[in-house]
DODOZA-570654 format. One record per residue (C-alpha): z, x, y; residue number from 1. Coordinates in steps of 0.25 Angstrom, whole numbers, plus 5000, padded with zeros to 4 digits. Each point is the difference from the previous one (the first is absolute). Last residue first. Example, Ala and Ser with C-alpha at 12.3 -4.5 7.8 and 13.67 -1.06 7.14 Angstrom:
REM residues 2
{rec {5029,5055,4996},2}
{rec {5002,4994,4986},1}
REM end
This chain:
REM residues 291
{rec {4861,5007,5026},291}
{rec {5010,5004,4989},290}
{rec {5009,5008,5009},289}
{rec {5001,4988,5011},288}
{rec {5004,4991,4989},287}
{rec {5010,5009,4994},286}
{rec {5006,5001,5015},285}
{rec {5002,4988,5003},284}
{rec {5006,4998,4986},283}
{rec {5010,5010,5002},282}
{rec {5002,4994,5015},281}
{rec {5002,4987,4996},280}
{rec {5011,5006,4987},279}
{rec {5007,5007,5011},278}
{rec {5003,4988,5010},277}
{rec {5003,4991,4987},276}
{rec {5010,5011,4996},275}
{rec {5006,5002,5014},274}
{rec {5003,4985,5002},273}
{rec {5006,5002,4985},272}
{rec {5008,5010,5006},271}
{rec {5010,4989,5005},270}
{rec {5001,4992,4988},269}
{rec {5004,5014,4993},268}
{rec {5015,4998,5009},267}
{rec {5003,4989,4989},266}
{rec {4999,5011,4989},265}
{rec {5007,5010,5008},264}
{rec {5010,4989,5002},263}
{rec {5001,4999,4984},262}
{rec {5001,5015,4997},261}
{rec {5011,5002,5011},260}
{rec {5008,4989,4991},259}
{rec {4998,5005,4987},258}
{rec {5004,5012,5007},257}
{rec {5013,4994,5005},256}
{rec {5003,4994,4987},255}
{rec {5001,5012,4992},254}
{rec {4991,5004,4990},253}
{rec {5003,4997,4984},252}
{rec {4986,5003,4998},251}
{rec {4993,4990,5004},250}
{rec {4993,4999,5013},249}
{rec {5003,4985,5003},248}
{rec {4991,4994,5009},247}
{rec {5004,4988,5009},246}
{rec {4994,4988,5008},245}
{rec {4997,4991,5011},244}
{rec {4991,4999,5010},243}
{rec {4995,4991,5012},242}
{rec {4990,5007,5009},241}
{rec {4994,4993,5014},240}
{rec {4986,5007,5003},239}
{rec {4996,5004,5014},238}
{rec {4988,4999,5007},237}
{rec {5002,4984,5003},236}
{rec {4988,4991,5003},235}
{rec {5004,4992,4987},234}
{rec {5013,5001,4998},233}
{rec {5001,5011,4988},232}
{rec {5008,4999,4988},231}
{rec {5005,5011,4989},230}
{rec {5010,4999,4987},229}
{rec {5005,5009,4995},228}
{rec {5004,5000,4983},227}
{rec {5007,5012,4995},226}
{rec {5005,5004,4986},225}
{rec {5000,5015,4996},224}
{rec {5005,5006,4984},223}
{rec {4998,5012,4999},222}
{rec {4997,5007,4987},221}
{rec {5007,5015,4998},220}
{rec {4989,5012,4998},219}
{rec {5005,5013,4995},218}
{rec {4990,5000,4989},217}
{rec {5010,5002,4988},216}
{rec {5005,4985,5000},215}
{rec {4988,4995,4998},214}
{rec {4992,4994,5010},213}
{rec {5003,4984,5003},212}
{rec {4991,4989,4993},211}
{rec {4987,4997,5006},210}
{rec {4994,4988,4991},209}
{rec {5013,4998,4994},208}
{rec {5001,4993,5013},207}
{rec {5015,4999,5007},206}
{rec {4997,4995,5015},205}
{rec {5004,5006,5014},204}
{rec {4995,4991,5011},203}
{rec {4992,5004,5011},202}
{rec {4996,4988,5009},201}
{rec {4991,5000,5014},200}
{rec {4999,4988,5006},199}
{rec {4989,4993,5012},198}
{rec {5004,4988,5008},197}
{rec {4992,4986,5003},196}
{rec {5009,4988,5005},195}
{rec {4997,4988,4992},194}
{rec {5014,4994,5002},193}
{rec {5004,5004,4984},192}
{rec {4993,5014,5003},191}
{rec {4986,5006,5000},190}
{rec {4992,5011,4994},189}
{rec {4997,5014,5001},188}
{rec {5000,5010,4991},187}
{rec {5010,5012,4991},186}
{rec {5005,5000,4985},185}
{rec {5003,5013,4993},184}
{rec {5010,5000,4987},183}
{rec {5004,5014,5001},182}
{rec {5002,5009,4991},181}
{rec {5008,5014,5007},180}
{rec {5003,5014,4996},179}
{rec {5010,5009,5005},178}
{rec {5001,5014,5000},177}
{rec {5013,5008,4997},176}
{rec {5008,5010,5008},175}
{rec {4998,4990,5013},174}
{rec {4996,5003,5014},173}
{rec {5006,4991,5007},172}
{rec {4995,4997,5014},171}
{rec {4994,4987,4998},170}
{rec {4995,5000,4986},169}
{rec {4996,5011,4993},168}
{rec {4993,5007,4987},167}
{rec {4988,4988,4999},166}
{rec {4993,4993,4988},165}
{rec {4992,4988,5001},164}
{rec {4996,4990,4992},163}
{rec {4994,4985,5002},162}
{rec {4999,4985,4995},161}
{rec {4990,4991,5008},160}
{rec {5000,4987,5006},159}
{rec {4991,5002,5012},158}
{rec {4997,4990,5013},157}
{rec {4993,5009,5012},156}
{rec {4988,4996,5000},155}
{rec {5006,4985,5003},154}
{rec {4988,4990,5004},153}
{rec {4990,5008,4996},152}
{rec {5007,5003,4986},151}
{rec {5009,5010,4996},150}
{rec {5006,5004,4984},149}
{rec {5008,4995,4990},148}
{rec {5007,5007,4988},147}
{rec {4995,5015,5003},146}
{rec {5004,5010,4990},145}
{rec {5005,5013,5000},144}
{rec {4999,5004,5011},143}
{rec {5004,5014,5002},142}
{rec {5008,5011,5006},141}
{rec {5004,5016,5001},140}
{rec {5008,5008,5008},139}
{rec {5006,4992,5011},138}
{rec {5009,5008,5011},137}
{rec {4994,4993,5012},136}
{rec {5000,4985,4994},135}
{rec {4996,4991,5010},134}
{rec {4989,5009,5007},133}
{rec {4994,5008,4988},132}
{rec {5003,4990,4990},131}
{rec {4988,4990,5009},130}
{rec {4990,5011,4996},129}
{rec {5004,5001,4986},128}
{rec {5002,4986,4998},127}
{rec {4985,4998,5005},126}
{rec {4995,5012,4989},125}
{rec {5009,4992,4990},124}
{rec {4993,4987,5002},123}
{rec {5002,4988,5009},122}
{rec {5008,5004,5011},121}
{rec {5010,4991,5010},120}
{rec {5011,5007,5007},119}
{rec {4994,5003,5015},118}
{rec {4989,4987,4998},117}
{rec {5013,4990,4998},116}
{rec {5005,5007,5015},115}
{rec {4986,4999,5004},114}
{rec {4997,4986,4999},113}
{rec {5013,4995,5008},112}
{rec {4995,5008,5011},111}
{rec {5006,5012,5008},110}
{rec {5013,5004,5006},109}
{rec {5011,4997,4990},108}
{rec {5012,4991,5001},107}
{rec {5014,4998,4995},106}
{rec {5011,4998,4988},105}
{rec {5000,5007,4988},104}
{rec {5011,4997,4991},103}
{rec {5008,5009,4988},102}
{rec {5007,4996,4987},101}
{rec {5007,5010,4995},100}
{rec {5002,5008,4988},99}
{rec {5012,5005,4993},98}
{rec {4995,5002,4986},97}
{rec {4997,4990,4988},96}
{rec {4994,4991,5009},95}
{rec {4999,4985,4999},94}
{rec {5014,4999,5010},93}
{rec {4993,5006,5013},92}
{rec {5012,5008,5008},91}
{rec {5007,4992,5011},90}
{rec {4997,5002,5016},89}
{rec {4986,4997,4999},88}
{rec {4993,5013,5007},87}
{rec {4992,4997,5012},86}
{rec {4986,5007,5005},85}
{rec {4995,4996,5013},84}
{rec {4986,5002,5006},83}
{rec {4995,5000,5013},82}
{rec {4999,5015,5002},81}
{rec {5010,5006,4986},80}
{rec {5014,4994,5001},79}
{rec {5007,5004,4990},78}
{rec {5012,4994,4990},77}
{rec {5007,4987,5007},76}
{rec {5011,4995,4991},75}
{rec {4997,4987,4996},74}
{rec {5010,4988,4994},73}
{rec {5012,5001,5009},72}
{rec {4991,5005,5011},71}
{rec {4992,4987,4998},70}
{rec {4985,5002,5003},69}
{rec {4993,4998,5012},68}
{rec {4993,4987,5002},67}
{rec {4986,4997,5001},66}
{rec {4999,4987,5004},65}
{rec {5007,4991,4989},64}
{rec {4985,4996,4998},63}
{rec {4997,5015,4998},62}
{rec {5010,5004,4988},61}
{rec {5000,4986,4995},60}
{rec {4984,5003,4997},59}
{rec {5004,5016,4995},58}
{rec {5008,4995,4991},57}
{rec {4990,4989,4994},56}
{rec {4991,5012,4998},55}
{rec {5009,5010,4994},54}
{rec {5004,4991,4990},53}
{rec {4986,4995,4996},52}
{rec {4994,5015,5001},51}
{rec {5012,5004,4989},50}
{rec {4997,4987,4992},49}
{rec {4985,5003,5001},48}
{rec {4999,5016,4996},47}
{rec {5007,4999,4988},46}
{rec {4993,4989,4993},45}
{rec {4987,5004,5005},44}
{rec {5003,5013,4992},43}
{rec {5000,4993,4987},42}
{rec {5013,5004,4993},41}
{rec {4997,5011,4989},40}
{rec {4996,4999,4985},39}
{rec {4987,4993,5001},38}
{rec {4997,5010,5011},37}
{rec {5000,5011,4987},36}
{rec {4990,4994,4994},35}
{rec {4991,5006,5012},34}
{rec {5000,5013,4995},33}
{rec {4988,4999,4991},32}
{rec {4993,4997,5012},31}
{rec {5004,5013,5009},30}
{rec {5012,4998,5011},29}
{rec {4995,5009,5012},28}
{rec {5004,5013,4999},27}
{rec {5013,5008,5002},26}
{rec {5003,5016,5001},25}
{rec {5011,5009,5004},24}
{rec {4998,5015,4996},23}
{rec {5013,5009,4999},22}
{rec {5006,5011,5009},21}
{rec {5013,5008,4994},20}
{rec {5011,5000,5012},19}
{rec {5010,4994,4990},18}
{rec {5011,4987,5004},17}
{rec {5007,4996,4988},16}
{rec {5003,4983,5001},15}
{rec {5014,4995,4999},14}
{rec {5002,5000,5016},13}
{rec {4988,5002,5009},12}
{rec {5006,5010,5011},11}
{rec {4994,4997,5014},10}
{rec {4993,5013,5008},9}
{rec {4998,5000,5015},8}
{rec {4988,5008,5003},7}
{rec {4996,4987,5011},6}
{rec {4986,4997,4999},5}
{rec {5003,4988,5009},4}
{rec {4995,4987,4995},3}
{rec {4987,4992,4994},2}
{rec {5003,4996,4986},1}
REM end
């Protein structure tokens, strides 16, 4: 995730740390391996209660105006331009470490396309070149299977299941890698009073499909799950953000870096401006090179 490059090391308990440097690969799920999905909670079914929630959240969020949150319920993280990161007071009780949930609150500069454009890709060589803003210390990724895809009317709509690899989040620099498989949902669409927003939605899911590495690789599973929601007026160049969330690194890490990890990941909403900047101008360029 995008964040300082801090030195800053951060023990991983229970797992040996070694300097020795191995290959990471994933590919795209090959037809004999699709028996496996049978065996594995559809990814629709994990992104839609999660997008639901979040969703009908963010609706009372705005028609009670806007509020700020409780102090007795929020502690107020980072502030980073227009954006607001908050830390629920009490840890999550689904996790089998300390790890809490965390809300972006805020706006962004830009429109409501290119905050969806910033995160969305389509293949590996797409997911490469959006990993390069969001995920500044990722090492290897892949799609590995694209669910649903875009249509005129929502380019940007994708249900997919993705990989990545990466040595940091934030500024901690862990001992051990982490890995992470993602149930990936992102587009536009409308709510319950025909107000049209866009989502982006990563879920952690367990897939025999994409099982963790052995324990021998030096790589621990993540686990992340964040939903944001973006709307923009029409005439406005900002973009309102609604997101919750929380990642747990594994481990046996403590709570406060599972904590840092998890406003790194709200604070990648931001660079994804960047990204759909940088992604126009690569292809800008690709197209003025092939003329």
């Amino acid at each position: 995730m995008a964040g300082s490059m801090s030195t800053r090391r951060t023990t991983d308990d229970c797992v040996p740390a070694t300097s020795s440097s191995k290959s990471f690969e994933r590919r795209p799920t090959a037809p004999e391996d699709q028996s496996f999905d049978s065996k594995a909670v559809p990814p629709k079914k994990v992104a839609t209660p999660k997008l639901n929630l979040t969703d009908r959240e963010e609706c009372e969020y705005r028609q009670l105006g806007c509020p700020k949150p409780s102090t007795k319920e929020w502690k107020l993280l980072k502030r980073h331009d227009d954006l607001s990161v908050y830390k629920q007071r009490l840890p999550s009780e689904h996790s089998s470490s300390k790890t809490y949930n965390v809300m972006c609150l805020g706006s962004l500069e830009g429109s409501l396309e290119d905050a969806l454009y910033g995160t969305h890709s389509k293949n590996r060589d797409d997911m490469l070149a959006t990993a390069a803003y969001l995920h500044r210390s990722h090492m290897e990724c892949a799609v590995l299977n694209v669910l649903e895809s875009g249509s005129d009317e929502d380019p940007y709509r994708q249900l997919s299941l993705k990989w990545f690899i990466a040595e940091m989040f934030g500024d901690a620099r862990l001992v051990n890698h982490r890995d992470w498989f993602n149930v990936e949902s992102i587009g536009i669409t409308t709510d319950a009073y025909g107000h049209r927003y866009g989502y982006f939605l990563a879920k952690f899911a367990d897939h025999p499909g994409c099982p963790p590495m052995p324990q021998d690789s030096d790589v621990v599973r993540g686990k992340m799950d964040m939903c944001c929601i973006y709307r923009q007026d029409p005439g406005s160049r900002t973009v309102d953000v609604y997101a919750k969330g929380s990642i747990d690194l594994g481990g046996g890490l403590p709570a406060f870096v599972n904590s840092g990890a998890s406003c790194a990941m709200m604070f990648n909403m931001a660079v994804s401006m960047e990204s759909a900047e940088g992604k126009r101008l690569t292809k800008l360029a690709l197209m003025h090179h092939e003329k």
